[in-house]
Structures are given as C-alpha cells and as structure tokens.
C-alpha positions as CSV (number, residue, x, y, z in Angstrom):
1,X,187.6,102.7,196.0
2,X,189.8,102.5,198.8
3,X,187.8,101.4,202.4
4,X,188.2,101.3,206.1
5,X,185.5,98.6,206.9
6,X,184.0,95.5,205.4
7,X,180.4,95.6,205.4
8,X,178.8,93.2,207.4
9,X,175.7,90.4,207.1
10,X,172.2,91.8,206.3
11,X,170.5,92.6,209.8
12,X,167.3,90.7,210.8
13,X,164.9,93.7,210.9
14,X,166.3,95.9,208.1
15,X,165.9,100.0,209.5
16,X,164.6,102.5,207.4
17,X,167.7,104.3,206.0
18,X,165.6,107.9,207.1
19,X,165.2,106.7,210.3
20,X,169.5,106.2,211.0
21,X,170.0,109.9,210.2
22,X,169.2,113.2,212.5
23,X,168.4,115.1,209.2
24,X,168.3,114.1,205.2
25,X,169.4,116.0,201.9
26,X,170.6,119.1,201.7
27,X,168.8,119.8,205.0
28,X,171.8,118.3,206.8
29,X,173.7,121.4,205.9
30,X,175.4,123.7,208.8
31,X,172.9,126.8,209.2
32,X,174.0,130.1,207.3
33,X,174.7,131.9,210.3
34,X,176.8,129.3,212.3
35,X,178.7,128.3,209.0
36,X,179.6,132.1,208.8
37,X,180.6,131.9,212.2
38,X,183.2,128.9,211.5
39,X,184.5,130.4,208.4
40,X,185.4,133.2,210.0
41,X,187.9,132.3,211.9
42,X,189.7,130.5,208.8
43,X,192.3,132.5,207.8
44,X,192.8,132.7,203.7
45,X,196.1,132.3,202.2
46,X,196.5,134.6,199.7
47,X,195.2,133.1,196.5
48,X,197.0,132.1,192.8
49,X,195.9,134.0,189.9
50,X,195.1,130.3,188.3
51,X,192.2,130.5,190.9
52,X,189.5,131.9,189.5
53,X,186.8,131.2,192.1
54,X,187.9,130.2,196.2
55,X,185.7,130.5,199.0
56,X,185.5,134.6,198.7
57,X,181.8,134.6,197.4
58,X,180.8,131.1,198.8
59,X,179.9,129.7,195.2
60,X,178.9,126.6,194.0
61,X,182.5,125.2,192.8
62,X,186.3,125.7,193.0
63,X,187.3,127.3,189.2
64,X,191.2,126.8,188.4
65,X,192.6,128.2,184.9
66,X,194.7,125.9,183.2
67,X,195.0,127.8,180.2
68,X,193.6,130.5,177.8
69,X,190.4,128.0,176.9
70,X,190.4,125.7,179.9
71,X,189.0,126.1,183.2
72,X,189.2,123.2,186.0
73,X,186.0,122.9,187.8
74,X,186.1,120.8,191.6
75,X,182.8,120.2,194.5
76,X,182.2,118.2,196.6
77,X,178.5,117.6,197.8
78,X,177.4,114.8,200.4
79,X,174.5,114.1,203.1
80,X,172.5,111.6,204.4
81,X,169.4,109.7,203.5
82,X,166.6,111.7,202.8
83,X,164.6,108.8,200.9
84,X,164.1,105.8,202.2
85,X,164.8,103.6,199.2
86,X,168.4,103.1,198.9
87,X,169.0,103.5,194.9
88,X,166.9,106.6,195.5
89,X,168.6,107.6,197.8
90,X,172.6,107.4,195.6
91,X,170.5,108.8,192.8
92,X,169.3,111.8,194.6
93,X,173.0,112.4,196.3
94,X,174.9,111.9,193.0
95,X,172.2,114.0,191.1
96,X,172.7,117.1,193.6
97,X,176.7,116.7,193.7
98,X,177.2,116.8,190.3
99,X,174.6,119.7,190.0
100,X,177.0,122.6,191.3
101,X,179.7,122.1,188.0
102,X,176.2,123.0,185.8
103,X,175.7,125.5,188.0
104,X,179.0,126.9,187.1
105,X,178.7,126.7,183.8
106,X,180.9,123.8,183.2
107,X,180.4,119.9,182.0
108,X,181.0,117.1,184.5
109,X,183.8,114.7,183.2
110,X,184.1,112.2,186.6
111,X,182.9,111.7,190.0
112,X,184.7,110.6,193.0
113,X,182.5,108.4,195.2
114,X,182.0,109.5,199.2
115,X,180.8,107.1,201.1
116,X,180.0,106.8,205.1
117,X,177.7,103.6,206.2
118,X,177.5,102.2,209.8
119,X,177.9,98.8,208.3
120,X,177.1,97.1,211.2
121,X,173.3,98.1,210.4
122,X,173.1,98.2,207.0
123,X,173.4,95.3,204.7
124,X,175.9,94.7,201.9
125,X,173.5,94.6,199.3
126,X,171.6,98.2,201.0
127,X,175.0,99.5,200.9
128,X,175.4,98.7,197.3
129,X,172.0,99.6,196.1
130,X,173.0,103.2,197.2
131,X,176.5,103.4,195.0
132,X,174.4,101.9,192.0
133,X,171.9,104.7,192.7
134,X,174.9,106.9,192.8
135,X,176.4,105.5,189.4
136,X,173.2,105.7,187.5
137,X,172.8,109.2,187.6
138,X,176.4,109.5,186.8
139,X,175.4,107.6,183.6
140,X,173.2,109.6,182.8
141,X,175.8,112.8,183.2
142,X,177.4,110.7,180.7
143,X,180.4,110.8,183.6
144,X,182.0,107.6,185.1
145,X,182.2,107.2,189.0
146,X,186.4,106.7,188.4
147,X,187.3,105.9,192.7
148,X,186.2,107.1,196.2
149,X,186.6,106.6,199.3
150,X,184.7,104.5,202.0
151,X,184.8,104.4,206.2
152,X,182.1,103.0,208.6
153,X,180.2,106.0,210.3
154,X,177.5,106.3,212.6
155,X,174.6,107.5,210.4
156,X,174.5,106.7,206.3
157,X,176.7,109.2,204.3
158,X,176.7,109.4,200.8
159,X,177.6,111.6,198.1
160,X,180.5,112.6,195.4
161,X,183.2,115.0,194.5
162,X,182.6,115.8,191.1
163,X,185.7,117.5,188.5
164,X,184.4,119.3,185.3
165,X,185.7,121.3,182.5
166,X,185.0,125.1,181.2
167,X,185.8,127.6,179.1
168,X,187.1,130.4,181.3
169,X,185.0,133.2,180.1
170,X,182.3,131.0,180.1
171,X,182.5,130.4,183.8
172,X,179.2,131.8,186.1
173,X,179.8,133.1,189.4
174,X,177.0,133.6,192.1
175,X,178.2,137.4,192.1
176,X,178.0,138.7,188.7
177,X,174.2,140.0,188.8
178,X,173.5,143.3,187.6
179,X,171.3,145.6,188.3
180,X,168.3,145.6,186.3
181,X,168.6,141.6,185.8
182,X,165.7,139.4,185.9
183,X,166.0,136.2,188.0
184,X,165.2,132.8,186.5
185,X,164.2,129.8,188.7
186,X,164.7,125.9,186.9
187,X,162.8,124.2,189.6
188,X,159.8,124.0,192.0
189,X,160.2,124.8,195.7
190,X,159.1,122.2,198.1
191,X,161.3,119.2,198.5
192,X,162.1,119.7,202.1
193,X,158.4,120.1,202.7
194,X,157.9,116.8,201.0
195,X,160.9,115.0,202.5
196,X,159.6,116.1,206.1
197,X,155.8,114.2,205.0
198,X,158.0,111.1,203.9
199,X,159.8,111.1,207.3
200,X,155.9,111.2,209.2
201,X,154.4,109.0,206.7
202,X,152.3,112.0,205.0
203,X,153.5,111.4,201.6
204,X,151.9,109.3,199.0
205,X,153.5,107.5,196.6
206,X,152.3,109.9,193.3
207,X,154.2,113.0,195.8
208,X,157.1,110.3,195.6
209,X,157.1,109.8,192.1
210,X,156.9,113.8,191.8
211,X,159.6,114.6,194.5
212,X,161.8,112.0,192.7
213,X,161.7,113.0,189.3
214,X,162.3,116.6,190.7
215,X,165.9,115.4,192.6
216,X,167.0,113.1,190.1
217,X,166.8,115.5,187.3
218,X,169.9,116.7,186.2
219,X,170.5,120.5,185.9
220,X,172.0,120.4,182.3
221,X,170.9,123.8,181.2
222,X,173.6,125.3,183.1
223,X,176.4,124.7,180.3
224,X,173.9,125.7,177.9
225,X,172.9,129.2,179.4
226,X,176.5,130.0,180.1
227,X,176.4,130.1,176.3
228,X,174.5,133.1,176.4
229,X,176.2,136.7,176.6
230,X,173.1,138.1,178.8
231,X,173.5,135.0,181.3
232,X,175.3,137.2,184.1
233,X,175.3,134.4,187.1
234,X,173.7,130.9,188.0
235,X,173.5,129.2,191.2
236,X,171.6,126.3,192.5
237,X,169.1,126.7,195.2
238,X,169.6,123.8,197.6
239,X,170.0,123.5,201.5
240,X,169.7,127.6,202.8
241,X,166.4,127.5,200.5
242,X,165.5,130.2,197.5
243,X,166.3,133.5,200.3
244,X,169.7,132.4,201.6
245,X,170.7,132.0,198.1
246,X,169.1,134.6,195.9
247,X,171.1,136.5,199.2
248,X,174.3,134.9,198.5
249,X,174.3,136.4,195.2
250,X,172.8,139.5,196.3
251,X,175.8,140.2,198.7
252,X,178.6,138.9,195.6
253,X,176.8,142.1,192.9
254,X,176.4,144.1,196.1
255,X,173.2,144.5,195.0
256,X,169.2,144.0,196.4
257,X,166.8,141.6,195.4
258,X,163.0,141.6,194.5
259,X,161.1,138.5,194.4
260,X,157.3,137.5,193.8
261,X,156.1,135.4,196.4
262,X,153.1,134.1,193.9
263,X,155.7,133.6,190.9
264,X,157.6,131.0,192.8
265,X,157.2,127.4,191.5
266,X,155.7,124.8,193.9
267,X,155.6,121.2,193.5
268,X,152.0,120.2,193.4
269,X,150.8,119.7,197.1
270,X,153.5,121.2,198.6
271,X,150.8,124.3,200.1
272,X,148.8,122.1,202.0
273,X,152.0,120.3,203.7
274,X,153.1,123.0,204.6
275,X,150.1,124.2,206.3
276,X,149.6,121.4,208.3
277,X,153.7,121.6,209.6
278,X,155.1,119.4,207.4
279,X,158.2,121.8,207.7
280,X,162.0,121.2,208.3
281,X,164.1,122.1,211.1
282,X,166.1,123.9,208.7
283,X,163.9,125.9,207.5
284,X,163.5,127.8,211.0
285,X,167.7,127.5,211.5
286,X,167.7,129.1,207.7
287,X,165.3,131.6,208.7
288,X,167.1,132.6,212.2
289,X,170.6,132.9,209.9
290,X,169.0,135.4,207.2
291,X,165.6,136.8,208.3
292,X,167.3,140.1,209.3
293,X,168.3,140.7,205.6
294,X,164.6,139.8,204.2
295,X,161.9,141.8,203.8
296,X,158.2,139.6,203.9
297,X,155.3,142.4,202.1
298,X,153.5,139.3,201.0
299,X,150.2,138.5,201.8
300,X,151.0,135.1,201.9
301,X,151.2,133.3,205.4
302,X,153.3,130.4,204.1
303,X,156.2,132.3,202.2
304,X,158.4,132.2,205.1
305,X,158.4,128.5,205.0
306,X,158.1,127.9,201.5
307,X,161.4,130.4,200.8
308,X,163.5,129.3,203.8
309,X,163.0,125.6,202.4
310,X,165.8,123.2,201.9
311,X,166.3,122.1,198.7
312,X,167.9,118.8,197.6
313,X,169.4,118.6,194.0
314,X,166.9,122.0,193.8
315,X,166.6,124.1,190.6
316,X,169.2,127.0,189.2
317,X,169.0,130.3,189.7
318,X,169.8,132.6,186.8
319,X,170.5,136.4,186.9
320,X,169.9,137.4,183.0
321,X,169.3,140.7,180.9
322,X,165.4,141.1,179.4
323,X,166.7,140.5,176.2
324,X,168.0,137.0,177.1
325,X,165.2,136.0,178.8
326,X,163.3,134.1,175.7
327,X,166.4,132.2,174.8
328,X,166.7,131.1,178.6
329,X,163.2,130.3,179.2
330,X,163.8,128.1,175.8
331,X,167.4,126.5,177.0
332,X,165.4,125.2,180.2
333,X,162.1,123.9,177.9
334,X,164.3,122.0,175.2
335,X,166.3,120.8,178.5
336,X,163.1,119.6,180.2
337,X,162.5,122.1,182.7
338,X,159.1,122.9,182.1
339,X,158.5,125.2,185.3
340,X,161.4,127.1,185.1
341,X,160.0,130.9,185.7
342,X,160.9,134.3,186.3
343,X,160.2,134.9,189.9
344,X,161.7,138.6,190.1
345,X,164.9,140.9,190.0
346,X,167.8,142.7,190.7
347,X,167.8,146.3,191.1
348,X,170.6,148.7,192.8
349,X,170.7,149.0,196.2
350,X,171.5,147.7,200.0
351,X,172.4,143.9,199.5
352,X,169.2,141.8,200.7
353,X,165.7,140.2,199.3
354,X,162.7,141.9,199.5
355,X,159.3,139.5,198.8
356,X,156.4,140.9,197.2
C-alpha cells in the first residue's frame, strides 16, 4: 500500500475515533439533492458499448463486458468512523464497500484498501486495528485486500474499492423493476438511529452487539438471487435510507412505488430511539432531497424518520415477480437473513414512493 505519511506515536489521552469525524457511516454521504446538483453539471462522454452500467441510473457499481460470459464489476465505498472501536469500525467499512458488487449480482474477487487517518492523533496500532478490521471481513468474502492507498487527513477515513466478476446476463441493475413486482428487503432499518445513541452514549452494549452483527454481515444472497429469472433488480439500502433508494429505482423502471410502513424490518429498539431524537442529520438532509416525491398515508408518526434513515452496510432491496418470491425469501433464510420481508411493490405509474 503505497502512503503519504508515517504514522506517528500513540497520543497520551487516546480520542474516541466518533468523536474526530463530523458524521459516521454511510451518513457522511452528500445529500440526494445537492449530489444531483453537482452531477449535473458533469458532462458525460459518450459511453463504450463494453459499458454496461455508468453513472446514467446512479447504481450500485460500474459493469464492464469483457466477453460473452464475463462481466467486470468496480465500487468504491468509503466514510468515516461510525463505531468507536477501531476493528469495528474496518469491519463495518469493508463490509458495506464490498456489499454494492452483491448488490449487482456479481462475486467479489479483491479489494483495494482506502485509507485517510490524521496520524498525528491516532496511534499506529489504532490505525492498524482499523485495516485488520477491514481485512477480516474481506476474509470472510473469501477476497484478499491485494494494495491501497494511504494519506494523513483531518478526520479518520476508511474504506475499499472492491472489483468482482459476473455473468453479463446475470447482472442486476437498480432500474429493471416491473410493474407488478413485489419488493424484498434483507435487512432491518435503524442503524443510523442506533449509531446517533452510540454517538450520545444511549446505546447499550446488547444494541451494540445487535447493530454490529447487522453491519458486519455480508450481503451474499445477491449472487444467488441473480440466479433467479424473476429477480428483476437489487440494490442496497445505505446512506439516502429505504425512500431515496426504493426512488432510485423507481425513477430507473419509470415506475411508482408502494410500501407498508408496518412491513418494514426494525432492529429491536430502534422505535423508542427514535422517539426520544436519537435521529441523524441525514435523515432531515435525506428527507429535504426526496420528500416532494413521497407520499406519507401512514398512521405512523415515526415513518418519516425511520424511512429517511441512513443505513451503513444496510440490507438489499429486491424487485421480483410473485412467483419468485418463495425461492427469494429461501435464498436470504439459507444465507442468514432471517428478517428479510416483503415490504411492498411496484405498480405503473408516475415515478415516486407512496407509504401505506
């Protein structure tokens, strides 16, 4: 890994890594509308038929064709601390980076390492702690962390560009719903509820354990449901929460959305967090970026900021037909995913989410 700085001697009074960053996870991420704004004014060269998916639908991966059976697969996924333990920390960061070539239906064959510390603060053996973090859960992707890069920054940075390897027809965009799907959902909402407790000291240590296992668990089913012929389009749900990207793919089909507020997966605890404003400031950007193109009909007071939550390594979203619905629901069981759950559907109609 080539670097730009030496790290230097451990600091007398060690700081909480959550405490050297304005925001953690996938919370960090530029708002929807503001991101918009600065893509905007990119201008596109016109495109290679090898490139299957660019920046036109603002999916989870770059897709390149290298030949009739082999699809290259590229992301890159980084942010700062959002745990204070540092392993924790490389695990949870690695875990989400690697997640979007799942979400594309493709396996993960190496990981690049990105890596931002103000080493002047941080120790050596902190700094390391992270990567290892970082390296375990690329162990576990059965994926080797082959190189990287390293500079001394202001606040912690840490996270991976990850390559993988598909089957082009086997590839799923955010855009291919159709109307008449049902939509799928692998995870529980609520890890930027929980992450804003950990930050104000209002999360105990079985929430940890819970929020953990949640971040560090890899989305493998992805591969496995692109399998499926009634598997029309995955996405993960990470830092513009369930609405911006059940809208993401709403906009790609050109199609609405209909979703049931009381179908949603929570993480135990998560409802009574968010009632007593354990909630992100991304959540409210989130909500000011999309809130126009969402319908609320639910009786429930807290969907706003239980839908507009940032995710970190959060859960994939599946568009599928009724009739692949049991074999989905029993890809995500055998995978581990025991909360996956069908939280509503795509129908024909002006893109945007109405919530029932």
């Amino acid at each position: 890994m080539s670097s730009h700085a030496t790290p230097s001697p451990r600091p007398a009074t060690p700081p909480r890594l959550t405490s050297l960053s304005h925001g953690g996870g996938c919370g960090c991420k530029i708002a929807p509308a503001v991101l918009q704004e600065i893509l905007r004014q990119h201008l596109p060269l016109a495109a290679p038929p090898q490139l299957l998916v660019g920046t036109e639908t603002s999916d989870d991966a770059a897709v390149w064709r290298l030949s009739d059976t082999q699809a290259l697969v590229a992301t890159t996924d980084f942010f700062m601390p959002i745990v204070d333990d540092p392993r924790d920390f490389g695990a949870i960061a690695a875990t989400n980076a690697i997640s979007d070539v799942y979400a594309m239906g493709a396996r993960p064959l190496l990981a690049l390492a990105i890596v931002g510390m103000p080493v002047g603060v941080l120790a050596a053996d902190t700094i390391g702690a992270i990567l290892r973090g970082g390296q375990e859960a690329c162990a576990r992707a059965g994926i080797p962390v082959a190189g990287g890069h390293s500079i001394d920054s202001v606040e912690p940075i840490y996270g991976l560009a990850v390559i993988g390897m598909a089957h082009p027809a086997q590839i799923r965009r955010n855009r291919d719903a159709r109307d008449g799907d049902l939509l799928v959902l692998g995870k529980p909402l609520g890890v930027g509820i929980f992450s804003a407790a950990l930050k104000k000291d209002r999360l105990d240590a079985d929430a940890y354990r819970v929020m953990l296992d949640a971040t560090t668990r890899l989305n493998t089913p992805g591969p496995l449901l692109a399998e499926l012929d009634g598997v029309h389009a995955i996405t993960d749900v990470t830092g513009f929460g369930l609405l911006g990207h059940t809208l993401e793919v709403c906009r790609g089909a050109g199609l609405g959305a209909r979703l049931r507020a009381e179908s949603v997966p929570l993480l135990p605890g998560v409802r009574e967090l968010a009632a007593a404003g354990m909630v992100t400031g991304a959540s409210t950007r989130n909500w000011a970026s999309y809130g126009a193109e969402v319908r609320l009909r639910c009786a429930d007071p807290l969907a706003q900021s239980l839908l507009t939550d940032p995710q970190t390594s959060g859960g994939l979203l599946v568009s599928c037909t009724r009739e692949a619905l049991p074999r989905v629901l029993e890809v995500f069981a055998a995978e581990g995913f025991t909360q996956a759950a069908v939280i509503g559907g795509m129908h024909a109609g002006e893109a945007g989410v109405l919530v029932e």
